[in-house]
Structures are given as C-alpha cells and as structure tokens.
Residue frames as qw, qx, qy, qz and C-alpha x, y, z in Angstrom:
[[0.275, 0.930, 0.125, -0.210, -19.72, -140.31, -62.09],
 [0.690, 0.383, 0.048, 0.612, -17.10, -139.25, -64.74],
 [0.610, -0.234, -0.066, 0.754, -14.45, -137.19, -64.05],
 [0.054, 0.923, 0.174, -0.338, -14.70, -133.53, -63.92],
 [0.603, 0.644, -0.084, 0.463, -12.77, -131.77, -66.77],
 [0.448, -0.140, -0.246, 0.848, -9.59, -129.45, -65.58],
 [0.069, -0.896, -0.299, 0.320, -10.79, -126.62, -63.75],
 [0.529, 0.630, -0.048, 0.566, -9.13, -123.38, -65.55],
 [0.039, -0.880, 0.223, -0.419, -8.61, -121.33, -62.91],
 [0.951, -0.142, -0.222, 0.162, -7.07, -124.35, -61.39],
 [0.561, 0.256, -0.235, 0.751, -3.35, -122.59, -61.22],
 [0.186, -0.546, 0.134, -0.805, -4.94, -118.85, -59.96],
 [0.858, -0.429, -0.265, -0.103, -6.72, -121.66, -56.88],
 [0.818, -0.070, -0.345, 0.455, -3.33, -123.11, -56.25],
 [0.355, 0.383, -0.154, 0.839, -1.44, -119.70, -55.91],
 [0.373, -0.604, -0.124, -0.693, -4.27, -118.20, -54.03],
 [0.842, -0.084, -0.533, 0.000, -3.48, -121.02, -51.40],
 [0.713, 0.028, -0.250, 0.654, -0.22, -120.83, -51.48],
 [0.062, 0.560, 0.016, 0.826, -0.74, -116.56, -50.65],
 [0.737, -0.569, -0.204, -0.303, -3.24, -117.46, -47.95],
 [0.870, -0.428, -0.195, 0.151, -0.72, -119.76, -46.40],
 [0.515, 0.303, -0.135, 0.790, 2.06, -117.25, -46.76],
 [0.337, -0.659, 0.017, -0.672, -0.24, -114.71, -44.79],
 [0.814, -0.530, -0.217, -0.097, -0.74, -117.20, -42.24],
 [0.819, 0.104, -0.252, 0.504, 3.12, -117.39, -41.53],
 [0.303, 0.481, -0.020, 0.822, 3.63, -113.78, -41.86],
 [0.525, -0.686, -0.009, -0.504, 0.92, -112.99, -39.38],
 [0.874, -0.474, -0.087, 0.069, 2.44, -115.55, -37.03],
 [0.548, -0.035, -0.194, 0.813, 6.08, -114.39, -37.20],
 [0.123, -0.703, -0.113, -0.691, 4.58, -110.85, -36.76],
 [0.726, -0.619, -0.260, -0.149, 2.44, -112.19, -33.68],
 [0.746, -0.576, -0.271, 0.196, 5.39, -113.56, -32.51],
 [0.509, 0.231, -0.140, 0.817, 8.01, -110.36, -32.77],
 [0.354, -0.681, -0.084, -0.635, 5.37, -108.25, -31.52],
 [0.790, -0.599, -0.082, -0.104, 5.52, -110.41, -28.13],
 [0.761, 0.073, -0.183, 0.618, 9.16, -110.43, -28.13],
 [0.000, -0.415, 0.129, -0.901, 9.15, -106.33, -28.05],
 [0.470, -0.685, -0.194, -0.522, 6.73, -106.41, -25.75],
 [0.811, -0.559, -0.059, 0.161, 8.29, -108.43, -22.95],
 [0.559, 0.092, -0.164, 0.808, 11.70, -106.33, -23.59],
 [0.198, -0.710, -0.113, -0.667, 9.10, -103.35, -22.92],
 [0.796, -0.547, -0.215, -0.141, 8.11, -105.25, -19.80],
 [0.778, 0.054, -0.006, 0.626, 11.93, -106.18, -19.12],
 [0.287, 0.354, -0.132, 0.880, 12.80, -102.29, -19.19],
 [0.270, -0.686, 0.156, -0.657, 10.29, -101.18, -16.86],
 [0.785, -0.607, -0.009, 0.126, 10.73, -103.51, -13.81],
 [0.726, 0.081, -0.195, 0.654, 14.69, -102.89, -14.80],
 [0.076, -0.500, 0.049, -0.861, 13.70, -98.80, -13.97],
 [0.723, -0.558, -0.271, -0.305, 11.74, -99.95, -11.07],
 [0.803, -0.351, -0.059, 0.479, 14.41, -101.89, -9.40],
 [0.479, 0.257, -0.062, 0.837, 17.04, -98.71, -10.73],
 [0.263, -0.584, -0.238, -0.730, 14.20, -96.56, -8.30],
 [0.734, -0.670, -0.070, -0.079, 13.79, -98.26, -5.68],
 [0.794, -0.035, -0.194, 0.575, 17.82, -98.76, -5.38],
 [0.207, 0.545, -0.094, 0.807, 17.76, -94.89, -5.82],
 [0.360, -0.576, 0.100, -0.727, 15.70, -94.04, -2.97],
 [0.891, -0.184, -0.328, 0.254, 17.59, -96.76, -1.03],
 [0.585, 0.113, -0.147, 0.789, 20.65, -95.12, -1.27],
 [0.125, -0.555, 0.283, -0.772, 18.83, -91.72, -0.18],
 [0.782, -0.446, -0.303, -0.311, 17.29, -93.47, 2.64],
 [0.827, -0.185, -0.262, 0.462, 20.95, -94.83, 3.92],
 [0.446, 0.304, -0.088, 0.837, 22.56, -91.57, 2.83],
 [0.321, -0.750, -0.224, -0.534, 19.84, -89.49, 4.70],
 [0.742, -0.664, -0.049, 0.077, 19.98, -91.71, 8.30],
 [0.718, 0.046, -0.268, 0.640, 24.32, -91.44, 7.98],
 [0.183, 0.596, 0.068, 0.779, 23.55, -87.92, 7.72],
 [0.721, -0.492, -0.383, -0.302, 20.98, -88.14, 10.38],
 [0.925, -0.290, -0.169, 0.176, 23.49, -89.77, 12.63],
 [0.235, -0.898, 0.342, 0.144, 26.80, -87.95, 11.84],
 [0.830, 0.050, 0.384, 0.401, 28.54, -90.78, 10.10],
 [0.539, 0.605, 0.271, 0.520, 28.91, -88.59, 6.65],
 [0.301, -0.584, -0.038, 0.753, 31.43, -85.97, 6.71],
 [0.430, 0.775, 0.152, -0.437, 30.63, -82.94, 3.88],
 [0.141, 0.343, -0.793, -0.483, 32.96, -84.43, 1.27],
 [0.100, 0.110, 0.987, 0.052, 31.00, -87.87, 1.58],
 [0.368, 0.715, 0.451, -0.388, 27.55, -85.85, 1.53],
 [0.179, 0.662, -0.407, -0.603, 28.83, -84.41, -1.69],
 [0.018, 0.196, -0.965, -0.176, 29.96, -87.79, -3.03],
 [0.289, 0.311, 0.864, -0.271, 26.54, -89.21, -1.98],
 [0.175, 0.533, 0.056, -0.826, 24.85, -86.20, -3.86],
 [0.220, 0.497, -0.713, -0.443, 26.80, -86.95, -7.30],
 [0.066, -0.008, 0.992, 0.104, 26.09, -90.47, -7.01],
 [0.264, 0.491, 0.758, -0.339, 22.30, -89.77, -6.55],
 [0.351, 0.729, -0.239, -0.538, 22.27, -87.62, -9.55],
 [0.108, 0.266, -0.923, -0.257, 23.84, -90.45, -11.30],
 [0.048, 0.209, 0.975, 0.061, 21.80, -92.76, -10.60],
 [0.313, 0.699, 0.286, -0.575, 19.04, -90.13, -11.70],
 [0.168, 0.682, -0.456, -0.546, 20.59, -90.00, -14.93],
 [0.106, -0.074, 0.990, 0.062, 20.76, -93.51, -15.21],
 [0.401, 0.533, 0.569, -0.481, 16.83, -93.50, -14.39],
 [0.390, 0.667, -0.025, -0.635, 16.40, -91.02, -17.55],
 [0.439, 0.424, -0.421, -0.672, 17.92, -92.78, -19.99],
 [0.085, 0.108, 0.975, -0.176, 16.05, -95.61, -19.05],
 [0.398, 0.604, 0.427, -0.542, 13.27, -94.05, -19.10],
 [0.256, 0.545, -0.454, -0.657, 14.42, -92.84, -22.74],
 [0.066, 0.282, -0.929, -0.233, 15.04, -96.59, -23.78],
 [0.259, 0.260, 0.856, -0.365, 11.39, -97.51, -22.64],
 [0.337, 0.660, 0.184, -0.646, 10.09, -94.95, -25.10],
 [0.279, 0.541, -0.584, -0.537, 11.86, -96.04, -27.48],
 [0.200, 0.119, -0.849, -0.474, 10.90, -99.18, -27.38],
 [0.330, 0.487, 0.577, -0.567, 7.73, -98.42, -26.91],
 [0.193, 0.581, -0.358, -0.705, 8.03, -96.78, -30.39],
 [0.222, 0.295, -0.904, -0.217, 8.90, -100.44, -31.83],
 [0.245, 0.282, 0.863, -0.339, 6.30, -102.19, -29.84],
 [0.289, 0.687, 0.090, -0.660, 3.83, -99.68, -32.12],
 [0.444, 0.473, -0.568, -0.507, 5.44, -100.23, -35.43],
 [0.025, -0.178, 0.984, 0.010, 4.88, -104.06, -34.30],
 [0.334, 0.426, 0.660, -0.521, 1.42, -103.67, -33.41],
 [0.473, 0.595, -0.233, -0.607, 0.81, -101.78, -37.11],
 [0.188, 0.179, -0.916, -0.307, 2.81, -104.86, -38.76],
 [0.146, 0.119, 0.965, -0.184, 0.54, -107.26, -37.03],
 [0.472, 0.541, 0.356, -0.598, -2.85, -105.12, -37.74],
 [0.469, 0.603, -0.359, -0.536, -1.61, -104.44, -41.49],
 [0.154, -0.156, 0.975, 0.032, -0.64, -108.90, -41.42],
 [0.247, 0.404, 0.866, -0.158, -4.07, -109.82, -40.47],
 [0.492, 0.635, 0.015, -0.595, -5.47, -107.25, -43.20],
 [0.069, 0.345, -0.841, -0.411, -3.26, -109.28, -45.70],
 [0.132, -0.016, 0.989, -0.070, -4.73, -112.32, -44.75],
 [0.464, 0.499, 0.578, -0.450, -8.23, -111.37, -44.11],
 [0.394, 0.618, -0.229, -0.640, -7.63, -110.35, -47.82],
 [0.091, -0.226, 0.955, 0.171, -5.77, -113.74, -48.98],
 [0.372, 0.225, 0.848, -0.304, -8.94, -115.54, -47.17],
 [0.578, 0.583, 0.091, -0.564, -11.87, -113.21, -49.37],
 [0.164, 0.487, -0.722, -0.463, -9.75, -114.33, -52.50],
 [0.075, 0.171, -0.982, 0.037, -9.25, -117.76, -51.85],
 [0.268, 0.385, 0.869, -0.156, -12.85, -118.39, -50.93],
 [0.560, 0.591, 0.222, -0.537, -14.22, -116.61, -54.04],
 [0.550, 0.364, -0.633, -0.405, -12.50, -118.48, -56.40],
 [0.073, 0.160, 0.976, -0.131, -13.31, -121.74, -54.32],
 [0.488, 0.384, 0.576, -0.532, -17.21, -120.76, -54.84],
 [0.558, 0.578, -0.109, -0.585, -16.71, -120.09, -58.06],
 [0.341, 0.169, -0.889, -0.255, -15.30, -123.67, -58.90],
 [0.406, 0.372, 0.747, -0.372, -18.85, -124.89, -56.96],
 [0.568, 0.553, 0.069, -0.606, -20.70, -122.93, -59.11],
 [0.455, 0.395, -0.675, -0.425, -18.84, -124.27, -62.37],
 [0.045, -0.174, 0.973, -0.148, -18.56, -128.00, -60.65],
 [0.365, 0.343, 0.851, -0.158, -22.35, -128.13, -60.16],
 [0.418, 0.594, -0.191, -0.660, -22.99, -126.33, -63.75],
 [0.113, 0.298, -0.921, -0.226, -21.14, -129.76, -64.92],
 [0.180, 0.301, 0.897, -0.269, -22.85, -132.27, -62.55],
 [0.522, 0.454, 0.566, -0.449, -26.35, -130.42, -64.37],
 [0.450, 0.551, -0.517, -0.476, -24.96, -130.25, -68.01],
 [0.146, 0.204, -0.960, -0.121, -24.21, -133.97, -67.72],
 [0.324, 0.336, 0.838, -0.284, -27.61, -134.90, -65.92],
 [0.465, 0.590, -0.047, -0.659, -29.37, -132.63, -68.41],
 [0.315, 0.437, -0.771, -0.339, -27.47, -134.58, -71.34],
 [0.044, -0.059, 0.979, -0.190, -27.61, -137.95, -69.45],
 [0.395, 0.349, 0.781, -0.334, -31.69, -137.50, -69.67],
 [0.343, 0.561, -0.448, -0.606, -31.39, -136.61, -72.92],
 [0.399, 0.395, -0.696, -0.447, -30.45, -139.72, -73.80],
 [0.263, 0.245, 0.855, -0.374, -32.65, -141.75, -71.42],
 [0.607, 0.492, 0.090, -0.618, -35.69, -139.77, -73.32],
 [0.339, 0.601, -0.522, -0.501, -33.90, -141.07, -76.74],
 [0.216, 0.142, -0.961, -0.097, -33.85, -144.47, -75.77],
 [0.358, 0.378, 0.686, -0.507, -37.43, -144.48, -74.20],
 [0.461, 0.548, -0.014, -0.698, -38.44, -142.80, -77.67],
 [0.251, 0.469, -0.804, -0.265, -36.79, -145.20, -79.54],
 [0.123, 0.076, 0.924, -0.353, -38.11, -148.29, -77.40],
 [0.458, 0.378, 0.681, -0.429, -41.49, -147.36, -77.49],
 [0.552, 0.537, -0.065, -0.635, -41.06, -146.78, -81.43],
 [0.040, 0.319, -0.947, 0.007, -39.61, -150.07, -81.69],
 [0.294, 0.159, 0.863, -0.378, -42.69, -151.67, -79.77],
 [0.558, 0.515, 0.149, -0.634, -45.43, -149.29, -81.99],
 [0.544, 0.419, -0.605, -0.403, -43.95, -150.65, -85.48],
 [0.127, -0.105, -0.986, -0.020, -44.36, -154.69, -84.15]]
C-alpha cells in the first residue's frame, strides 16, 4: 500500500505524548514525596512512643526511690522538673506530628490533583489517536474506492475493446 499522506494534527499527537509522559513523571515524583512524608510521619510517632515510654520509665524509677527512701525532697523536686520536661518534650512532638501530618495532606492533594492531570493527558491523547484511525481508515477507503474506480475503467474499456473486434 502507498504511503499515508502527513497526518495534520501530527505535531498536536506528538505534544499530547510528550504531556501524557510529563504527567506520568509528575505523578511518580508526587507518589514518591508523598511516601517520603509519610514514613517521617511514621518516624515521629514511634520517636513520641519511645519519648513515652522513657517518660513513664523515669516515673516508675522515680516513684520506687521514693517508695524506698533513696530520694531526698530536693531530688523529688528535681525528678518532678525533669518529668515535666520530658512532658514538654512529648508536646512538641506531638506538635511536629501534626504538622507533618498537615504536609502528608497537601501530599496526598498533589498526588490526587497528579493523577487528575494525567487521567486528563490520557482522554486527550487517546482522542486525537482515534481520530487519526478514523482519518487513516477514511484514506485506506478513498484509495480502495478510487483504486475500483479504475479497475471498473479498465474492465469497461477491455470489454469495449473486445465488443468493437
């Protein structure tokens, strides 16, 4: 078969590709910053876990000295303060989890509003790919259409060739 002419929308095809495969990227660095925030999410709350259980170590030790007589009422003071600290410590942990909780959220939006891109790119990209079918087999039946044109012409011909001998 002869060669198909140039498609026109041939360039608006290419670009539409090239947009697709730019979504695809974008969604996948999204994907993979979203999972980064997430395991620092993850990462801050076993670090508050372990900064809990250490707290209610230290009352546990500071409880039995007490318990015992070891701790004289300066050191029960001292112990106090420190457990307040490390209460404080707790909070703005806790703070830092929220926050990046916050970020985990605006990651999750990037990644939803990514794969909207794309799922848009894709619609594009496969309606101008149907619509070079459609043209492509509009050719392929302009040329058979033509092509039995000129089968007819030479059958008409032939058999007025044959009538006039």
């Amino acid at each position: 078969m002869a060669k198909l002419p140039d498609y026109r929308l041939q360039v608006v095809l290419e670009m539409r590709e090239r947009a697709k495969e730019a979504a695809e990227r974008f969604l996948g660095e999204c994907m993979a910053a979203l999972k980064a925030e997430q395991e620092r999410l993850k990462e801050l709350e076993r670090e508050l876990e372990r900064m809990v259980a250490k707290r209610e170590a230290k009352k546990r030790e500071y409880a039995e000295k007490a318990m015992r007589g070891e701790m004289s009422a300066q050191s029960a003071v001292s112990a106090n303060l420190y457990i307040e600290r490390l209460k404080e410590q707790e909070q703005m942990q806790q703070n830092a989890i929220e926050g990046q909780k916050n970020v985990v959220a605006e990651k999750e939006e990037e990644v939803s509003a990514a794969r909207e891109d794309l799922v848009k790119a894709t619609q594009e990209l496969k309606a101008l790919e149907k619509h070079r079918e459609k043209w492509v087999d509009e050719i392929k039946k302009e040329r058979a259409a033509k092509e039995a044109d000129m089968q007819d012409e030479v059958a008409q011909t032939v058999f007025l060739g044959r009538t006039r001998e």
